[in-house]
N, C-alpha and C positions, 0 to 999 in steps of 0.2 A: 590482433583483435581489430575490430572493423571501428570509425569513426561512432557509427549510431548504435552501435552492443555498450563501446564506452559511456555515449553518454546518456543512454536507457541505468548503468551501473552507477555512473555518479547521482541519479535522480530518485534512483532504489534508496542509496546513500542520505541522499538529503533526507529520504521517506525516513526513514530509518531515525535520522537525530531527528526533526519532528515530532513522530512519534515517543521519544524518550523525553523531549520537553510536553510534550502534550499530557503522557502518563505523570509526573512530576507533580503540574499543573491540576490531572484529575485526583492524587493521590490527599492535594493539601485543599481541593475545595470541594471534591464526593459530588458535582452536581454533572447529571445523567448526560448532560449535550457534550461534557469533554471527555466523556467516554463512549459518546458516539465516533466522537473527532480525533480520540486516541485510535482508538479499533481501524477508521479509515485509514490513517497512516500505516499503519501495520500492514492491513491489508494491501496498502501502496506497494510497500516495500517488498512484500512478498511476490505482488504483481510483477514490480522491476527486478525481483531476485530471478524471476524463473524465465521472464525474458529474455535479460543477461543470460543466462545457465545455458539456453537453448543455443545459442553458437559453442558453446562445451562438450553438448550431449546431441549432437543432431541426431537420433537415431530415436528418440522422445518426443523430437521436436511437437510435432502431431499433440500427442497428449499435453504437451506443455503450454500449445497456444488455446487449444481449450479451456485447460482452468486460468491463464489466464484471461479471457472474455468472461470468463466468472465472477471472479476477482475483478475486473474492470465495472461490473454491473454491482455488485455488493458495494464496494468503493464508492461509487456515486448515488447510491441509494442510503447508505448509512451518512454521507456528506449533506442527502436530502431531506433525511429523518433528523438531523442535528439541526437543520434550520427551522425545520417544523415545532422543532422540541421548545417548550414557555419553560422549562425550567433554568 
């Protein structure tokens, strides 16, 4: 496994427990902006899942970098709608 597959996978990783403190956090105070910031990490992680994945599957790759620039765009839109957000 290549140096930057690694550490694309450790950063999916980090998305990932974030995301599990962030739902935690939106589970015990229900206000809308940490379940903007829960849903982004998710979506992180899924981003760094399919990245990682794509030295796995090179045969996908193609379809894989796709949704991820998808995913890269929801990610930072849903980051940019939590800041907007007054609640």
């Amino acid at each position: 496994m290549e140096i930057d597959n690694m550490i694309v996978l450790l950063s999916s990783i980090l998305a990932l427990l974030l995301f599990t403190i962030s739902l935690f956090a939106y589970l015990r105070e229900r206000r809308k902006k940490l379940l903007m910031v829960t849903a982004a990490f998710f979506f992180y992680f899924l981003m760094g899942f399919l990245d990682a994945s794509e030295s796995f599957f090179p045969v996908i790759g193609e379809k894989l970098e796709i949704w991820s620039s998808i995913l890269n765009f929801v990610v930072l839109l849903l980051f940019f709608s939590a800041m907007l957000t007054k609640e």
